[in-house]
Phi, psi and omega in degrees: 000339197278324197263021141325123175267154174228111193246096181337146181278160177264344176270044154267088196292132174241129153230142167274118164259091164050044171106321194250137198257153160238139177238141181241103171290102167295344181287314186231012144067023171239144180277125171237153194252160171200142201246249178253338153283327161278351099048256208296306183348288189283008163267317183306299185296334179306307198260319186207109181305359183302142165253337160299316169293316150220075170289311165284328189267205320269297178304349180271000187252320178241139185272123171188170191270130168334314167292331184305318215271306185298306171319338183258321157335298149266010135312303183303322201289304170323317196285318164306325154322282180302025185221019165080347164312355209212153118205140161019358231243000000 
């Protein structure tokens, strides 16, 4: 699953607010919340679509447990998906 891209949507608006992100779907004009590991998860994915890469960078940043940190990773992602911000590929 790691070796998956992952490709922002462009009508997806990102703001960082105090730690915590709001992305605005300008296509359907809805709000998703994100909180300070999804943050960086979509500053990572901005620059390099890889989920392994960054996945390695995130464990080098936060202390978690490898399985923890992928299972929640694709979790945001899956989800960033269904709500159209993201896809796969």
């Amino acid at each position: 699953m790691l070796s998956q891209r992952v490709v922002l949507s462009p009508e997806a608006l990102f703001q960082e607010i105090g730690g915590e992100g709001v992305i605005l779907d300008l296509a359907s004009s809805t709000y998703f919340g994100l909180d300070e590991v999804g943050v960086r998860l979509w500053q990572l994915l901005q620059t390099n679509p890889s989920l392994q890469a960054a996945c390695d960078t995130l464990l080098s940043e936060y202390e978690v447990e490898p399985t923890r940190l992928e299972q929640d990773v694709l979790k945001l992602v899956s989800q960033l998906s269904e709500a159209g911000l993201a896809k796969v590929e």
